[in-house]
C-alpha positions in Angstrom: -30.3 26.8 -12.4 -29.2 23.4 -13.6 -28.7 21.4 -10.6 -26.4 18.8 -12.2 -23.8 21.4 -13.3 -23.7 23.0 -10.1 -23.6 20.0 -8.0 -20.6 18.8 -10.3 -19.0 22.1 -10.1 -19.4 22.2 -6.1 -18.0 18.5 -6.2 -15.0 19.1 -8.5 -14.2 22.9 -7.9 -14.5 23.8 -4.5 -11.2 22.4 -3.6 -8.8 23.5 -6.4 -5.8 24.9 -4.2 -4.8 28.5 -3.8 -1.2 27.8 -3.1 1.3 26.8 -6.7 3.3 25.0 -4.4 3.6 21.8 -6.0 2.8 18.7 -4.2 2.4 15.0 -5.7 0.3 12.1 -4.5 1.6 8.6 -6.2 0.1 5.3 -6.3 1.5 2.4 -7.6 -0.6 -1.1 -8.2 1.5 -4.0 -8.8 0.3 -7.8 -9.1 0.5 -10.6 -7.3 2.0 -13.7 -8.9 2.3 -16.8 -8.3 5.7 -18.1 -9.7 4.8 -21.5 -10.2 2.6 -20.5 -12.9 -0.5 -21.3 -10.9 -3.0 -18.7 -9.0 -2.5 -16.9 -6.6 -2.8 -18.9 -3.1 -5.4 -16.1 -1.2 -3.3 -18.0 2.4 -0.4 -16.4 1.4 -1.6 -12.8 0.7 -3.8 -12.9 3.9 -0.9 -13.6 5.9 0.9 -11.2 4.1 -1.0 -8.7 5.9 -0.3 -10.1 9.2 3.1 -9.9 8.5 3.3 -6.3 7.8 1.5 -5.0 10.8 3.6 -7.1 12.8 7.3 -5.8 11.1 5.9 -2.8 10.4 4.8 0.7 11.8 1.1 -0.2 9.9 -2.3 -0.8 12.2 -5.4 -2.2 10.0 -7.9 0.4 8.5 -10.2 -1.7 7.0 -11.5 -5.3 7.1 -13.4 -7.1 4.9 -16.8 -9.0 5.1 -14.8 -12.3 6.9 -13.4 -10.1 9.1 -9.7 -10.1 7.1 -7.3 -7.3 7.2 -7.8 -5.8 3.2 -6.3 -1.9 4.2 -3.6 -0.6 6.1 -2.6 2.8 7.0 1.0 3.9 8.4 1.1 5.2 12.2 3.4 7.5 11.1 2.2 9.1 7.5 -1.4 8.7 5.6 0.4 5.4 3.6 -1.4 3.2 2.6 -1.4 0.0 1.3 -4.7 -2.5 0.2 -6.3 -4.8 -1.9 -7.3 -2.8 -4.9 -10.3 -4.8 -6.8 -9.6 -8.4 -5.9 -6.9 -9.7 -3.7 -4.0 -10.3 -6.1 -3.1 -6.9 -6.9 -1.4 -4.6 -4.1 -1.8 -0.9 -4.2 0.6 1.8 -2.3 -1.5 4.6 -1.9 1.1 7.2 -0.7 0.8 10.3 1.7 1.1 13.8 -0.8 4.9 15.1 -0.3 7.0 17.7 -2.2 9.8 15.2 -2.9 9.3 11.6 -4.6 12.5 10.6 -2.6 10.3 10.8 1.1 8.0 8.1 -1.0 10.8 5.9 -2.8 12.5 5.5 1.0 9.1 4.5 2.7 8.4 1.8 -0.4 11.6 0.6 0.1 11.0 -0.1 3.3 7.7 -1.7 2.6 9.0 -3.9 -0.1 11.8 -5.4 2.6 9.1 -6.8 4.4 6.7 -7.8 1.1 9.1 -9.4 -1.1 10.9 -11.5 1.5 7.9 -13.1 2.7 6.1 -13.7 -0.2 9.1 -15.2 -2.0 9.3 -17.5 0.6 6.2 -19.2 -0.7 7.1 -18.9 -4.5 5.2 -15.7 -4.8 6.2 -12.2 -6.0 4.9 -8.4 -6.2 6.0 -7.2 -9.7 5.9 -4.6 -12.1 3.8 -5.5 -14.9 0.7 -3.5 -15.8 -1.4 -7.0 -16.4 -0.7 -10.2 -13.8 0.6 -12.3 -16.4 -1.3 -15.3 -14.7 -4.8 -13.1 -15.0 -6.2 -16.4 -16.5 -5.7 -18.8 -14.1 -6.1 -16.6 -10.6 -9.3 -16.2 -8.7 -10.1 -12.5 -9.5 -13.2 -12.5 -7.5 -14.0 -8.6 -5.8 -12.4 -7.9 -2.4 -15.2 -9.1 0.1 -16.2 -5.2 0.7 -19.7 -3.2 -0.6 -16.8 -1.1 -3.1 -15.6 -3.6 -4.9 -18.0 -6.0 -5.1 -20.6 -2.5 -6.4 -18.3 -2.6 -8.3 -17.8 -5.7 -10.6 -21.2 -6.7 -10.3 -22.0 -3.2 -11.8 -19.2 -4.3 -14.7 -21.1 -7.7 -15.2 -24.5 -5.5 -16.6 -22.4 -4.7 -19.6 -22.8 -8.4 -20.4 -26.2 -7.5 -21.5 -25.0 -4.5 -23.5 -24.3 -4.2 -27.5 -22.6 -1.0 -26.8 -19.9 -3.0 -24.5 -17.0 -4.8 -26.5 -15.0 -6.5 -24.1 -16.1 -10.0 -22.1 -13.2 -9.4 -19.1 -16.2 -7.7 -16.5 -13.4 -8.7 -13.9 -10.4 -7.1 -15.7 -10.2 -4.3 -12.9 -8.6 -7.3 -10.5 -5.9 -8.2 -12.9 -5.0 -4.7 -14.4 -2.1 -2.4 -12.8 -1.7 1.1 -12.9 1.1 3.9 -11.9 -0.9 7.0 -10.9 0.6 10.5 -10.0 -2.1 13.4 -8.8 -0.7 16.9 -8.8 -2.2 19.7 -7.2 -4.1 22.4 -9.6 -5.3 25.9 -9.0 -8.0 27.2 -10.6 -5.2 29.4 -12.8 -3.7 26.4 -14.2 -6.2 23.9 -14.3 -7.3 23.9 -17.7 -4.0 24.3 -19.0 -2.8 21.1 -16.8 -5.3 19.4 -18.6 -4.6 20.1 -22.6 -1.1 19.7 -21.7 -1.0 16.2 -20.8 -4.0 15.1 -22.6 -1.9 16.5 -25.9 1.2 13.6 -24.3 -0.9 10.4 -24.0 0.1 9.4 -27.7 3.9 9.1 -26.9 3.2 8.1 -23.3 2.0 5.1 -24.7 4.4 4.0 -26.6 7.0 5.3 -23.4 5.1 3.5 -20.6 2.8 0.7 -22.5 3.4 -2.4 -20.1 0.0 -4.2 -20.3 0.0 -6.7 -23.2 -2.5 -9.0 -22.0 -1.1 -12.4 -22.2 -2.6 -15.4 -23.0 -5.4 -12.9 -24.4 -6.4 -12.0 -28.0 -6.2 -8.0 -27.9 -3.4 -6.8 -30.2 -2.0 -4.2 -28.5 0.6 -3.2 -25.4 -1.8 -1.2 -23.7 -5.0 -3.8 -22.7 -5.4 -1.5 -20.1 -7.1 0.9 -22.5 -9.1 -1.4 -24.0 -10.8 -2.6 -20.9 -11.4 0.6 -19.8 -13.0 2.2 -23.3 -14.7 -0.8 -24.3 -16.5 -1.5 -21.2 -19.6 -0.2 -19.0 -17.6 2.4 -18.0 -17.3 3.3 -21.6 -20.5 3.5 -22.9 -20.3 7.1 -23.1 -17.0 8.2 -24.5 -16.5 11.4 -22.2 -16.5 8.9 -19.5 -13.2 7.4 -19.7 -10.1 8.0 -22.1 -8.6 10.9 -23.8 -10.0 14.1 -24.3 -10.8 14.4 -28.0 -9.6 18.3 -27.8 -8.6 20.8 -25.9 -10.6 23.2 -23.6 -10.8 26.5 -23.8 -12.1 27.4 -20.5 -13.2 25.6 -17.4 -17.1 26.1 -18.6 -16.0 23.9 -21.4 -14.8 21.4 -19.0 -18.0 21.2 -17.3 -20.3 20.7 -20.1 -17.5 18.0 -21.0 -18.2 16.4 -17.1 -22.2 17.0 -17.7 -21.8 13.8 -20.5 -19.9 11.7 -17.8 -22.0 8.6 -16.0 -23.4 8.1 -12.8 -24.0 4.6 -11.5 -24.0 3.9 -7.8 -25.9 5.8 -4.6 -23.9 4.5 -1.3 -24.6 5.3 1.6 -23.0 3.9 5.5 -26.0 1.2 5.8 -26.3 0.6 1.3 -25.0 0.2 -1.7 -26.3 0.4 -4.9 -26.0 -0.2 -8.4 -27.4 1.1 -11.7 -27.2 1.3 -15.4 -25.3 4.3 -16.6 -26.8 8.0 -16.8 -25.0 10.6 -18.2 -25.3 13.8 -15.2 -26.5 15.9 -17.7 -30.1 13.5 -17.9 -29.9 12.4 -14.5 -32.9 14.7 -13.1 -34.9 13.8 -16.0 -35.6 10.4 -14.6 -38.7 10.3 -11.8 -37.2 6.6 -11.3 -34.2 4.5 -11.5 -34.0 0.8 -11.9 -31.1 -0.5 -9.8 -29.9 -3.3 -8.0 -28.4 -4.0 -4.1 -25.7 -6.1 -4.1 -28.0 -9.1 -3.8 -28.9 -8.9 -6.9 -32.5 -7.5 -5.8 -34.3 -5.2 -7.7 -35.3 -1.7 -6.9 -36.3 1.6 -8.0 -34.4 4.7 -6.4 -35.2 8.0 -6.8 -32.8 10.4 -8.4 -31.1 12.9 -5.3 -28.6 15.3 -5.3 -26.5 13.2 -2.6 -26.1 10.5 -5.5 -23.4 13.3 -7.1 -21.4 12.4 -3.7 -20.6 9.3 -5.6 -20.1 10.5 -9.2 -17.0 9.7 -10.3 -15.5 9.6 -14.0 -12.5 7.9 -15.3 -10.8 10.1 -18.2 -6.8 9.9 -18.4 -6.3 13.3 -16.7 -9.3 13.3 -14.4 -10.2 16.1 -11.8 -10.6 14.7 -8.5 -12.8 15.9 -5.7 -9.7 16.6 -3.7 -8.6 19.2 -6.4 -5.7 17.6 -8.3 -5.8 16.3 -11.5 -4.8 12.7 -11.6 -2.9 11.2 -14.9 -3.7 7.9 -15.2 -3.6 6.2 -17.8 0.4 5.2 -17.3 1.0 0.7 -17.0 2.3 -0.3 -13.7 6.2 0.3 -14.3 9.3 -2.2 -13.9 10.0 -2.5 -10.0 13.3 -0.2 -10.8 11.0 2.3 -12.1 8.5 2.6 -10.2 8.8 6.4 -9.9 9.6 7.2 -13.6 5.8 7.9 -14.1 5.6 10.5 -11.5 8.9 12.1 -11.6 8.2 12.4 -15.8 4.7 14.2 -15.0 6.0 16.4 -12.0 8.8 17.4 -13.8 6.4 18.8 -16.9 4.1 20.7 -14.4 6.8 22.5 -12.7 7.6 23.9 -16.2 3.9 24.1 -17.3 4.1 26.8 -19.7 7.5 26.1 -21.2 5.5 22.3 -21.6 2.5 24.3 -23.5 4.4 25.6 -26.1 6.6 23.0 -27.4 3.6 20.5 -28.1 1.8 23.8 -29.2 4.3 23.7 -32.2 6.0 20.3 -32.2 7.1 18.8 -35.2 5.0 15.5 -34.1 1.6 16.9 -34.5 2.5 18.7 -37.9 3.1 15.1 -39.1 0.4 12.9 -37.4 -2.3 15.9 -36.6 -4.5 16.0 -33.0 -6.6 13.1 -33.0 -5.6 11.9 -29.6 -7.8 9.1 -29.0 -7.0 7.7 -32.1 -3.3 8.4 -31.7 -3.2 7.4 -28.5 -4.2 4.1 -30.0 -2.0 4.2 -32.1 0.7 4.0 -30.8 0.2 1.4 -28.3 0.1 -1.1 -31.6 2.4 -4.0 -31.0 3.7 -3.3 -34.4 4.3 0.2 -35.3 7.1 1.0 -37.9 10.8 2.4 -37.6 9.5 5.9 -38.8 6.7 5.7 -36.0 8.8 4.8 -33.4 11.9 7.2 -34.5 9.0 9.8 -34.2 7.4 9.0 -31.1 10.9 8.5 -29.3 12.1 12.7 -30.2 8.8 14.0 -28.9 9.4 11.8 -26.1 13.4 12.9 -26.1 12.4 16.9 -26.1 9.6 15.9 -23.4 12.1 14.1 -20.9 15.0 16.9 -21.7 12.2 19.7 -20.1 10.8 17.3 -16.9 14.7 16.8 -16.2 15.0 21.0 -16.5 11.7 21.3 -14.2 13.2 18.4 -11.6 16.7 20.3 -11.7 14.4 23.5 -10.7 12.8 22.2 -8.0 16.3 20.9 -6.5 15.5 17.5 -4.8 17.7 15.6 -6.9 14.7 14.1 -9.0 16.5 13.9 -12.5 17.8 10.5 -11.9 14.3 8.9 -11.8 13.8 9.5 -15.6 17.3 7.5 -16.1 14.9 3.8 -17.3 12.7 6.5 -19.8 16.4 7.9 -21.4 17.1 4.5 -21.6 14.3 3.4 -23.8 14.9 6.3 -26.0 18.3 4.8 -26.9 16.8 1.6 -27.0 13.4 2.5 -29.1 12.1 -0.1 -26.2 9.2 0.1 -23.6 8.9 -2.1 -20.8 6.0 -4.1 -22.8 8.0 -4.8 -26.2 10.8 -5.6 -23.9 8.6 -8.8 -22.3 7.5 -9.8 -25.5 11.1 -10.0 -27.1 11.8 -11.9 -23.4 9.0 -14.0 -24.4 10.1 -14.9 -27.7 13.8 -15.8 -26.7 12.3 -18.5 -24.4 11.8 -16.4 -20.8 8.6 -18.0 -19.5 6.2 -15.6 -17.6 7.3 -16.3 -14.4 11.1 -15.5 -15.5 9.4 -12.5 -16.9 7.7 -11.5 -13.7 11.1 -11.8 -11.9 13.3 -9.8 -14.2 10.7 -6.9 -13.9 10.3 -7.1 -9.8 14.4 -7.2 -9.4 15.7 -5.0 -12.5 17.9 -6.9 -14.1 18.0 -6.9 -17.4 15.7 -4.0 -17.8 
């Protein structure tokens, strides 16, 4: 028996659901800024905290090392809202419902508390997939053993050929919108080719990371971080698929090339360079590091798998749903567009696999997803390449409309911004640039994108 395969396959398929009732789990990350164009005061984001418990039906989950409030958790659902990374980006992890209206009203009722407060002091939340100040804030971890594993375990890449970006701290100043939707093992597979096939055109629908101030030619940065760093290393790791599967033993020889880095435990934390699962038991020792910085050696255990975790764009989560995450942080006005376009596709999986089975999009520009998926997140692609990329992503909106109509919660209206790109051949990140060039500085910018004007 190879123990790595089944110890991934206990971790990752035990909990596929039985049920096809359709749940979805949304988070939303959203940065920080500053509006005066300086970094983030860390004052004014501890007190935000305060704030929230006190006006709102939130108690503290989790503090950090100086004893500061970095999780909260809703007395009345599993909300939650934290520090993701470093303490300038806010994440909304959000209780699983069956309708993305139960979320949208509990946000909104969030963000009535947030947005007052922090404007009060010249900051903002808003909805940009990159803090447009990333160069000038303090993007040092949260003070917890997670984050701080975590971007020292970035930094080793530093020492690395194999590792092509500099940014080791880009996880504090990136923002995603993540939906999860539940799987069964039935439909797993088939979850997975589908939207792996979609990330080309969902980049050009949803890019909203063009790293300012930076030197990365493209509207998705996100990507690049992710790909050209530690995590990285080995491709299977993180990104698209390269193909399709055709079976779920497929899928685990695909997780057997994935990386493990980090044993925790309640009392430690632990650090290491990459090993893909599928050599992990031919090591007798490990180099690794506590978060000191002090050496050790660890020996290679079955328990470390309780900490495997792998970043591809549709990843399979312990908790059995497949998470699609690869989408920017959205506009404030659409901050649900990402989830209702994905739960709209699942409910009409198999009407979904057959039109990108025989679309007219991957007759002309073939199924090299990676590459496609890069793309089209170029900052310049041409009229025919956007006039393409918008009918695939036309037909694809059309059938997640058809699949919110079926599930009858009144769900259509969240794809309204993506329709509107369509007409406008404009995403959210081509939209800030031509802001940009018409003499909107990036705080106006980060404004426009937390209200929804103009957008």
């Amino acid at each position: 028996m190879d123990i790595a395969r089944e110890l991934l396959r206990e971790r990752y398929f035990t909990n596929l659901k039985q049920s096809d009732d359709l749940f979805v789990g949304i988070e939303l990350e959203l940065p920080i800024v500053h509006l005066t164009g300086d970094a983030v005061d860390f004052s004014v984001v501890v007190a935000l905290f305060d704030e929230m418990v006190e006006k709102l039906p939130l108690s503290i989950e989790k503090t950090d090392d100086n004893g500061q409030a970095i999780q909260l958790i809703s007395d009345d659902t599993d909300d939650r809202i934290l520090f993701e990374v470093g303490y300038n980006t806010l994440e909304f992890a959000f209780d699983k419902a069956d309708k993305i209206g139960q979320v949208e009203m509990r946000f909104l009722t969030y963000l009535a508390v947030i947005q007052p407060f922090l404007k009060e002091r010249h900051h903002l939340l808003t909805g940009l997939g990159v803090n447009p100040f990333w160069d000038k804030n303090d993007n040092r971890p949260v003070a917890s053993p997670r984050y701080e594993m975590l971007l020292a375990y970035l930094k080793l890449g530093a020492a690395r050929e194999d590792v092509r970006v500099s940014q080791a701290n880009y996880c504090a100043f990136i923002q995603g919108s993540r939906v999860q939707l539940e799987v069964t093992a039935d439909n797993l597979i088939a979850t997975l080719n589908a939207f792996n096939a979609i990330e080309p055109v969902k980049a050009w629908l949803f890019a909203n990371s063009y790293l300012w101030n930076g030197q990365l030619e493209t509207l998705i940065s996100r990507d690049v971080f992710w790909e050209g760093s530690i995590h990285g290393v080995f491709p299977e790791n993180v990104g698209v698929f390269p193909e399709a599967f055709a079976d779920e033993a497929a899928f685990l020889d695909y997780l057997m090339k994935t990386a493990l880095f980090t044993r925790t435990s309640d009392q430690d934390t632990y650090y290491f360079e990459p090993i893909q699962a599928v050599d992990y038991f031919n090591h007798d020792e490990i180099p690794a590091f506590d978060l000191a910085g002090n050496d050790l050696v660890l020996t290679p255990s079955p328990y470390d798998f309780n900490a495997h975790r792998s970043y591809q764009y549709q990843n399979l989560t312990a908790r059995g749903t497949v998470e699609c995450r690869s989408s920017c942080a959205q506009p404030m006005s659409a901050s649900f567009s990402v989830a209702a376009f994905h739960l709209g596709l699942m409910q009409a999986l198999p009407v979904f696999e057959a039109l990108i089975t025989n679309h007219a999009f991957y007759e002309d520009y073939g199924r090299d997803y990676p590459e496609l998926r890069r793309r089209f997140s170029a900052i310049n692609l041409s009229p025919e390449e956007v006039e393409d990329a918008a009918k695939l992503a036309q037909d694809l909106l059309d059938l997640a409309a058809i699949g919110l109509d079926k599930r009858g919660f009144g769900e259509r209206k969240y794809l309204a911004p993506l329709y509107q790109r369509i007409e406008t051949k404009e995403n959210p990140a081509t939209k800030a640039l031509r802001l940009l060039k018409a003499g909107k500085t990036l705080s106006e910018i980060s404004e426009i994108f937390a209200d929804g004007k103009d957008i």
